[in-house]
BANU-221355 format. One line per 2 residues: number of its first residue (from 1); their letters; for each residue y negated, z, x of N, C-alpha, C, O. Coordinates in steps of 0.05 Angstrom, whole numbers. Atoms other than C-alpha are relative to their C-alpha. Layout:
N
NUM	a	Y/Z/X/Y/Z/X/Y/Z/X/Y/Z/X ~ ...
END
This chain:
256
1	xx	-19/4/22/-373/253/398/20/23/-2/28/34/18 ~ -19/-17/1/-327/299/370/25/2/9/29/-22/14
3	xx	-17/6/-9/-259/310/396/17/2/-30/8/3/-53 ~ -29/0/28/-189/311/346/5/27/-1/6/37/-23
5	xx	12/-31/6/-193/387/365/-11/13/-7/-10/37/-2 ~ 10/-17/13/-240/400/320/2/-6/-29/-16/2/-43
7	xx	-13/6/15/-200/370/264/28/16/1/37/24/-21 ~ -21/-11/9/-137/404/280/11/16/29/1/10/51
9	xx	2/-15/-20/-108/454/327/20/-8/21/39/-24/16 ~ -24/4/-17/-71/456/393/30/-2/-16/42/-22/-22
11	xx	-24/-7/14/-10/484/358/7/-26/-18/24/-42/-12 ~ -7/25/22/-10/431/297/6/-26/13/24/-41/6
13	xx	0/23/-11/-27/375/347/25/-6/14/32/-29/18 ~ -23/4/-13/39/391/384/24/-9/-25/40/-28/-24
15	xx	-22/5/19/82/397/317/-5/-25/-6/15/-38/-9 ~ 6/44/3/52/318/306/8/-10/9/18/-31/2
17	xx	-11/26/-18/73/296/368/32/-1/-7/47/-21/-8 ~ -37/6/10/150/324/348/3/-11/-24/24/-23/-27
19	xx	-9/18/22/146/297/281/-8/-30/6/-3/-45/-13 ~ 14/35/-4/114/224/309/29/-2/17/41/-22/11
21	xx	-20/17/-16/174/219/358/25/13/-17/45/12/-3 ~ -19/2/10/223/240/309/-1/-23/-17/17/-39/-16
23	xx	14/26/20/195/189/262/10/-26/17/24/-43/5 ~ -2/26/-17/200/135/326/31/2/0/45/-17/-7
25	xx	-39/-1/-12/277/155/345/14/-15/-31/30/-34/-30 ~ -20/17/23/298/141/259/-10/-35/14/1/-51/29
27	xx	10/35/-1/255/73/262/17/-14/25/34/-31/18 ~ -21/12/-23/291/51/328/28/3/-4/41/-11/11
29	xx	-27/-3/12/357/68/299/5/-9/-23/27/-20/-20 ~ 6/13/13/347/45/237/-6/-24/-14/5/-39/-30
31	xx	18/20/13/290/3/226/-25/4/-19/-45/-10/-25 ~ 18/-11/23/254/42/177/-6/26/-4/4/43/12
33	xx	0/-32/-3/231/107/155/-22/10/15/-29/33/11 ~ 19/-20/-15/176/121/203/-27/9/-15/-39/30/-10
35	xx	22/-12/22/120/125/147/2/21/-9/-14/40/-7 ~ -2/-19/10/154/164/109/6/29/10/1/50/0
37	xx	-4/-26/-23/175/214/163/-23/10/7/-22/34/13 ~ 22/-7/-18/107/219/190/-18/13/-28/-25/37/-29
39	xx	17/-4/27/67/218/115/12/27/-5/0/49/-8 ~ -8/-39/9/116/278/99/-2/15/21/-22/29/18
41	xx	11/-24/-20/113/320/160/-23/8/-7/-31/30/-14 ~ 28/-15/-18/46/315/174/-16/5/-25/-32/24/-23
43	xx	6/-19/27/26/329/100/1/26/-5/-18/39/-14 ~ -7/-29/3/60/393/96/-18/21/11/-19/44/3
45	xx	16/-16/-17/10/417/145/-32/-7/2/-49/9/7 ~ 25/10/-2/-51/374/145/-13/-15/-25/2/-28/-39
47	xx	8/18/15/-102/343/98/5/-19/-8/-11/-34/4 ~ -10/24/6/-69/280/61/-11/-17/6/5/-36/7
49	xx	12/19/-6/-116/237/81/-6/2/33/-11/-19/45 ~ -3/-2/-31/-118/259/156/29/-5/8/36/-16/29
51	xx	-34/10/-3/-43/251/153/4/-32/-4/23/-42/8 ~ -1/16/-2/-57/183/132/-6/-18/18/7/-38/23
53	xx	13/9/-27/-100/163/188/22/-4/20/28/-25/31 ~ -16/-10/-20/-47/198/234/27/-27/2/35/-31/25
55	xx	-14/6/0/4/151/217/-3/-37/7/15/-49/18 ~ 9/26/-1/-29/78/219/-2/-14/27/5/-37/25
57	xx	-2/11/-21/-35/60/290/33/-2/9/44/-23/17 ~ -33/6/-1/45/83/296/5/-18/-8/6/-36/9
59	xx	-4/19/12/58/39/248/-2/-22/4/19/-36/2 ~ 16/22/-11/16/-16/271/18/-7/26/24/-30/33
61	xx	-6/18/-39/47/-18/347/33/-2/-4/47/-18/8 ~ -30/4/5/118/-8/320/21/-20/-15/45/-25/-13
63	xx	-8/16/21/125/-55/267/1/-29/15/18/-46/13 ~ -2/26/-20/100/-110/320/21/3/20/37/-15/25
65	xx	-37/11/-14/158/-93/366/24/-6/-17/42/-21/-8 ~ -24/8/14/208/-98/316/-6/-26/-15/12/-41/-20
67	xx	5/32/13/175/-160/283/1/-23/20/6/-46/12 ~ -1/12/-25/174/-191/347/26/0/26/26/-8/49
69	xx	-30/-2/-16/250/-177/371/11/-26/10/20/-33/32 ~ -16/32/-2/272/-244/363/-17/-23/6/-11/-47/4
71	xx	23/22/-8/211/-278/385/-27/-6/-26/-24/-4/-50 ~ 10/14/32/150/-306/343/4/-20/-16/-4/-22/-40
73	xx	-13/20/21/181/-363/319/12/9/-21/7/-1/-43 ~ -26/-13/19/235/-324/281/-20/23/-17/-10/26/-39
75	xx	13/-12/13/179/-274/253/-32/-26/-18/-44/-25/-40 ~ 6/23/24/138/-339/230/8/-14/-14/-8/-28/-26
77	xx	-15/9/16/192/-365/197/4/23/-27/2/16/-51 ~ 2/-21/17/201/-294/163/-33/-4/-14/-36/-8/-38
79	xx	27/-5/16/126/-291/145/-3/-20/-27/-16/-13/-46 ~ 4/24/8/133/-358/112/18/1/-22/11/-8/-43
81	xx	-20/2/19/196/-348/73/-10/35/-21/-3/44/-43 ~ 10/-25/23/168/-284/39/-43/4/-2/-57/24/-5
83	xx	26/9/9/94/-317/32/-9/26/-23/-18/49/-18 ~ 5/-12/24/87/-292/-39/-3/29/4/-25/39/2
85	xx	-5/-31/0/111/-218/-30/-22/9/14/-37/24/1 ~ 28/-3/-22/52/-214/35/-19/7/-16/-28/30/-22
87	xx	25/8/15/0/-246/-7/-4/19/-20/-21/36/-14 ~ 3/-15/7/8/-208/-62/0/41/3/-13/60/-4
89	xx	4/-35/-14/21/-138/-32/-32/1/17/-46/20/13 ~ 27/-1/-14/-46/-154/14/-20/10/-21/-33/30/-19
91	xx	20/-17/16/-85/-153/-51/7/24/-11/-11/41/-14 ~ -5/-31/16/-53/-94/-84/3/26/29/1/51/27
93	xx	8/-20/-20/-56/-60/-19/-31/5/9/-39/28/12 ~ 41/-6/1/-137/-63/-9/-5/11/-28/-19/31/-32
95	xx	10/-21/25/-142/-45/-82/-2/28/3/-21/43/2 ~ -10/-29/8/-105/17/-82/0/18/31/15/36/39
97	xx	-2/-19/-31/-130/40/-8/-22/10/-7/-24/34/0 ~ 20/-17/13/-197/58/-44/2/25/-9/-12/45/-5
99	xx	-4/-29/18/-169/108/-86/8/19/11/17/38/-2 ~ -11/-24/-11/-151/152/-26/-28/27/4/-27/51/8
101	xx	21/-21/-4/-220/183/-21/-10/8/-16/-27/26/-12 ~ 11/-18/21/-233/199/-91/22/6/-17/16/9/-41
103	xx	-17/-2/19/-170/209/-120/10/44/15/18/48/38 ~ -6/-28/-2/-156/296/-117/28/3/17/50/-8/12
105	xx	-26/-1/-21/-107/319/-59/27/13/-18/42/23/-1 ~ -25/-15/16/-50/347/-105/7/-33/-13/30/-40/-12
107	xx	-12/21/12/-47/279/-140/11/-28/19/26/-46/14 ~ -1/20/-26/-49/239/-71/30/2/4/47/-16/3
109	xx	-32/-9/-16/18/281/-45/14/-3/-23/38/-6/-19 ~ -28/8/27/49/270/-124/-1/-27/8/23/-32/11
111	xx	0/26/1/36/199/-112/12/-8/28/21/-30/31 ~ -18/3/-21/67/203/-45/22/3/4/36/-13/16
113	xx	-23/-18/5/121/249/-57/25/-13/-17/48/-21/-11 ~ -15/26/26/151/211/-119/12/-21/9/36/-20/5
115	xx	-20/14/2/173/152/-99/17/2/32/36/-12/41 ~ -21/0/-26/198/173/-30/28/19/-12/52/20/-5
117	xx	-31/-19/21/245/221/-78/15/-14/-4/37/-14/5 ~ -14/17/23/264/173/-124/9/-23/16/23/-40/5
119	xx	-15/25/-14/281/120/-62/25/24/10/49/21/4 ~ -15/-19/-10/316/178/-33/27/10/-13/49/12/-2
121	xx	-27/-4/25/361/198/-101/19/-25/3/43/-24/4 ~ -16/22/11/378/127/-109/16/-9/23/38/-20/18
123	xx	-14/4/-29/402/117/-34/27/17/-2/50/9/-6 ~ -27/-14/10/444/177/-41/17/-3/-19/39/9/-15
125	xx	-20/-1/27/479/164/-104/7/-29/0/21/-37/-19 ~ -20/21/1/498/97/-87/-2/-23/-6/12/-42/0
127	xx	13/30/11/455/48/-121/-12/-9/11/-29/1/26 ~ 4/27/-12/446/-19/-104/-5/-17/-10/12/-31/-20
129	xx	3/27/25/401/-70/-138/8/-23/15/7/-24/39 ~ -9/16/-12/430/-134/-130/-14/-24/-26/-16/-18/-49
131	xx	5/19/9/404/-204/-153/10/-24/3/0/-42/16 ~ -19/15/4/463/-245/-173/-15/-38/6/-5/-59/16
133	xx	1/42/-4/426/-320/-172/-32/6/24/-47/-13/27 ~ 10/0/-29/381/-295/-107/-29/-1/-12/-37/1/-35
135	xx	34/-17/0/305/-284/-95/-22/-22/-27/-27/-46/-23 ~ 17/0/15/260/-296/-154/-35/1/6/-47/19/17
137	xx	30/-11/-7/184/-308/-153/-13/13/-15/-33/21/-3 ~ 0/-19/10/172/-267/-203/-1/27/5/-21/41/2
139	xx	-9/-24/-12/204/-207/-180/-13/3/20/-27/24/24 ~ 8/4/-36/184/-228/-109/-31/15/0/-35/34/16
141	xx	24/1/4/110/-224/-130/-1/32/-10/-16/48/2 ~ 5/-34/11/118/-148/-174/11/15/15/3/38/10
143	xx	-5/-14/-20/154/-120/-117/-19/0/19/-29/22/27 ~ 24/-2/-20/102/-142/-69/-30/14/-17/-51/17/-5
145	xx	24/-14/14/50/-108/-122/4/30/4/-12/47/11 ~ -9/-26/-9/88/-51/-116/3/12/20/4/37/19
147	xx	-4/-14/-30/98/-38/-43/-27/-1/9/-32/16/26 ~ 31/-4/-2/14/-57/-41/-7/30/0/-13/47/16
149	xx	12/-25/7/1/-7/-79/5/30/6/-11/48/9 ~ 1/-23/-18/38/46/-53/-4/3/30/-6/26/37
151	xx	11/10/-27/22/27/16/-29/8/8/-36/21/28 ~ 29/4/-1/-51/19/5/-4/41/0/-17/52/18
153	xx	11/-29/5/-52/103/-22/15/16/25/7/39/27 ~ -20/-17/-7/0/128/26/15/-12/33/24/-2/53
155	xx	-11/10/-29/20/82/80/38/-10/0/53/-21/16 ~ -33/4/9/94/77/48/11/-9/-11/21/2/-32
157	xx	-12/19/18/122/16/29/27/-8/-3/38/-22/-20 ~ -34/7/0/194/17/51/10/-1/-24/19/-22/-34
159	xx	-28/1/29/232/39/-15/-10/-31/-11/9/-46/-7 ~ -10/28/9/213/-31/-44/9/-22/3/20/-37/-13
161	xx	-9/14/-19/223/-70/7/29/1/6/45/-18/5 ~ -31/-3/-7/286/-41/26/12/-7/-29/28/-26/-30
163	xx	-15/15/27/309/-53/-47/7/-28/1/29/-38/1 ~ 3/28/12/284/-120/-58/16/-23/29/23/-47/26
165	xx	-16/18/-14/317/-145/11/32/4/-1/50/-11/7 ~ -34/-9/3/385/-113/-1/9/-20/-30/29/-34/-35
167	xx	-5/13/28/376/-141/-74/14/-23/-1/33/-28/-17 ~ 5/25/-2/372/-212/-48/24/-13/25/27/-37/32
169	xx	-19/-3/-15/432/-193/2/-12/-20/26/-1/-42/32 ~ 12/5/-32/388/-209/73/19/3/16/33/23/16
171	xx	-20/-7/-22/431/-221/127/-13/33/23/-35/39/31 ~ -1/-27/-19/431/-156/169/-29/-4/19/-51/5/13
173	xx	15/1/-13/395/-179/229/-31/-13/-5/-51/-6/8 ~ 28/11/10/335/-223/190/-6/29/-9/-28/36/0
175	xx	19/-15/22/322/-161/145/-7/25/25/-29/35/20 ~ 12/-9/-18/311/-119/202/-28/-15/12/-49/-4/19
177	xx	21/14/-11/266/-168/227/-24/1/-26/-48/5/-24 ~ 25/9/23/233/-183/152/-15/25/0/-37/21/-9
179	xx	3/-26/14/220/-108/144/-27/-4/27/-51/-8/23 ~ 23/-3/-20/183/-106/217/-17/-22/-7/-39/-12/-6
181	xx	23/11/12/141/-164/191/-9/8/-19/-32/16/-15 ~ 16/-20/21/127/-133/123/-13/17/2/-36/20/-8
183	xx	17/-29/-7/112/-72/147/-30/-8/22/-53/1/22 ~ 28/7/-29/64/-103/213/-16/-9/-12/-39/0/-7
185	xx	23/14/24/27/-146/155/-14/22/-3/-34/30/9 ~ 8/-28/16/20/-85/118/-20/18/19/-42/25/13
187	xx	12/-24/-12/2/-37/174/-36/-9/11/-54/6/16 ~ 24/6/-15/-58/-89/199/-14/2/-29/-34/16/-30
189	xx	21/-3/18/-86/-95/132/-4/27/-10/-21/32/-27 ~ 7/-27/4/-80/-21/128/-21/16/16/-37/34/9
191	xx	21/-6/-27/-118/-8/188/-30/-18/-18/-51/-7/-26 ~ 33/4/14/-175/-52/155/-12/9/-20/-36/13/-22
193	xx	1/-11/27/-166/-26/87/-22/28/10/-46/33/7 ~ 16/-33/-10/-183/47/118/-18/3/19/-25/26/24
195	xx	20/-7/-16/-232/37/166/-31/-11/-21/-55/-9/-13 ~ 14/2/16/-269/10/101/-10/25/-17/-32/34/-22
197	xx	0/-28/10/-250/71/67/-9/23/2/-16/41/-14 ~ 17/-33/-9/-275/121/113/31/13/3/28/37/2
199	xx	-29/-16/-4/-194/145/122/0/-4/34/1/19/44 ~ 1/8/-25/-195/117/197/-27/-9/8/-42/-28/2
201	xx	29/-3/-9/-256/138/234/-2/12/30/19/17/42 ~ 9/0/-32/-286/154/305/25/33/0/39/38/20
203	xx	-13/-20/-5/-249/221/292/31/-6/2/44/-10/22 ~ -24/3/1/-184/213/259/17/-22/16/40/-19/24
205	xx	-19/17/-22/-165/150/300/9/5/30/25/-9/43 ~ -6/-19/-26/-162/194/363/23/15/0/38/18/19
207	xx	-28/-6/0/-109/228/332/18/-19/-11/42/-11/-9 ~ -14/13/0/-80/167/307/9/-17/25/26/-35/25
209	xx	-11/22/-25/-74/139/377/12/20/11/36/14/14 ~ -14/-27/-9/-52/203/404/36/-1/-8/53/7/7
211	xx	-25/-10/14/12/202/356/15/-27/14/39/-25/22 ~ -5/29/-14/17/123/387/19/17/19/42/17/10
213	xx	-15/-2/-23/49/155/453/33/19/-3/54/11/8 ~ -27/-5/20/108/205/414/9/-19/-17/32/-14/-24
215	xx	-14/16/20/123/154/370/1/-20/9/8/-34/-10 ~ -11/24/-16/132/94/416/22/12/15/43/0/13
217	xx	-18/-10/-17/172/136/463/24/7/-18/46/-1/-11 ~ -32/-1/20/224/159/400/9/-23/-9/32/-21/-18
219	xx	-13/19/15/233/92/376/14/-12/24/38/-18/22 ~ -12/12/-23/242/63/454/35/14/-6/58/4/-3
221	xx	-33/-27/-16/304/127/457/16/-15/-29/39/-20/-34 ~ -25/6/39/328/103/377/2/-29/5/18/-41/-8
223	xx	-10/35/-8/327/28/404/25/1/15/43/-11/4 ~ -22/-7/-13/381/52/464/23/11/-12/45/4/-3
225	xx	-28/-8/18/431/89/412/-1/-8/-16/11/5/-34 ~ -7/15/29/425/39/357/26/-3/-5/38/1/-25
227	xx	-36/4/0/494/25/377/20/15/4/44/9/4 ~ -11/-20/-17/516/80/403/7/28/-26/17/50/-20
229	xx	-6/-14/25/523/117/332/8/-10/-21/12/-34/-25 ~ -14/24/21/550/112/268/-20/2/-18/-25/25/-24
231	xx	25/14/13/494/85/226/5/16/-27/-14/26/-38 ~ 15/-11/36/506/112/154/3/13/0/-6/25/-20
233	xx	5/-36/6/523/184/174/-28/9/11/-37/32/11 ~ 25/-15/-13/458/186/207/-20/-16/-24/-39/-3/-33
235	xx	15/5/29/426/142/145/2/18/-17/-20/24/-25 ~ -6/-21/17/451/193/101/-9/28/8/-9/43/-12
237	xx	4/-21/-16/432/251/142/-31/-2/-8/-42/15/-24 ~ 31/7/-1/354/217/149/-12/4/-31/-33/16/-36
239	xx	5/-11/23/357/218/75/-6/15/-11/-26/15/-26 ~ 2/-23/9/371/279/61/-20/8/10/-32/21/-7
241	xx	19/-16/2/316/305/99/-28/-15/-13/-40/-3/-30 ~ 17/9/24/262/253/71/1/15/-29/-20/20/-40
243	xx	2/0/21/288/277/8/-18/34/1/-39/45/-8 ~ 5/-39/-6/275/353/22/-31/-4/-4/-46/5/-21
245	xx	41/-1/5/197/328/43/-11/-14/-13/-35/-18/-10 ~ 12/7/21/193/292/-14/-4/17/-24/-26/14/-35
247	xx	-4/-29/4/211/356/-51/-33/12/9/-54/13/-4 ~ 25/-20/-6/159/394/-11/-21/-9/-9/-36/8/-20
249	xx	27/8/2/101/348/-22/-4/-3/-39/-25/-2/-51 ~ 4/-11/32/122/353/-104/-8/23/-7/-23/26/-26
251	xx	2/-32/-1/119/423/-98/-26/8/-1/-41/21/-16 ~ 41/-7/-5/50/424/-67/-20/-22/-16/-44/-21/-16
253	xx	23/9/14/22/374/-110/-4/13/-37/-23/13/-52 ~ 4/-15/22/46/412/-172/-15/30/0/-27/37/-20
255	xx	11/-21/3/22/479/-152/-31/2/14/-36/24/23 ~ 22/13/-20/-49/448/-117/-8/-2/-28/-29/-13/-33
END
């Protein structure tokens, strides 16, 4: 069988492992962010769809420690109270994981690029949706269509999520927790989605387990200074560079 070295080079494979454990250090500090950290790096440099691969097992082992902080009771209570959002994001995330292998690589990274911008602008500048008479099934349901679907192409469902639980004003420590269940849902049916796909295969999952060992180790080090910093100059900071490689990946899908 082939090795992941004949997908991508020493050199690249090292800059992965520093962008997988910078990716792990936000998410452990945080909570969030490691998709999009990883989807933009490792884009800039690699095939969109090998960058997708790259990022799915992270995902997968990270989302279960943080969904699992407070025990499984307290993350099946979460699963349960945001039923709807799951369910629906499950199907719109298998839909829209198809379209990664025939959809043209310039339109993959616009479709990536975009709304990590446009969560990125709206972070910076201050806005904050808020839903005065509380969570809606409605909403509940077209948000979870929406974080599917970009999920399913891209692996990156935070920006709606993060909206729609701030919206609904989540106590602090649940929405940390809801987010690591959202996302752990997400990441297992992403893992099936793409091994349907042909995105996660005997190759690329070699380097997706690979990125597993940098990116558990940054989130362990961003779990130890969660407290130990001040949280929205380094949110604000994380932003800004998301925004930058959301930037880059417009750039390259406009001139691609």
């Amino acid at each position: 069988m082939d090795t992941i070295l004949t997908l991508i080079s020493p050199s690249l494979l090292a800059l992965s492992f520093a962008i997988a454990a910078l990716a792990g250090l936000v998410k452990g500090m945080v909570g969030f962010a490691m998709p999009m950290i990883l989807i933009s790096g490792l884009s800039s440099f690699l095939p969109p769809e090998l960058a997708l691969a790259g990022l799915i097992l992270s995902a997968l082992a990270t989302n279960a420690v943080q969904a699992l902080q407070q025990g499984w009771r307290a993350a099946m209570a979460s699963m349960q109270r945001f039923g709807l959002f799951l369910g629906v994001g499950l199907v719109f995330l298998l839909l829209s994981s198809q379209l990664v292998a025939v959809l043209p690589a310039n339109v993959l990274l616009g479709m990536i690029g975009a709304p990590v911008v446009l969560f990125c602008v709206m972070q910076l500048a201050g806005w904050k949706a808020h839903l005065p008479n509380g969570p809606s099934r409605p909403i509940e349901a077209a948000v979870g269509a929406i974080a599917g679907f970009l999920g399913g192409m891209s692996g990156v469902w935070g920006p709606p999520v993060v909206a729609y639980l701030t919206a609904i004003d989540t106590e602090k420590r649940e929405q940390v927790r809801v987010q690591g269940v959202i996302y752990g849902l997400g990441a297992v049916a992403l893992t099936g989605a793409h091994v349907t796909s042909g995105v996660l295969n005997a190759q690329t999952a070699q380097f997706s387990a690979l990125l597993l060992i940098p990116g558990l180790t940054g989130m362990w080090l961003g779990m130890k200074v969660h407290d130990r910093i001040d949280q929205a100059l380094f949110r604000k900071m994380t932003l800004w560079v998301l925004l930058l490689a959301g930037l880059n990946l417009l750039r390259r899908a406009l001139m691609g």
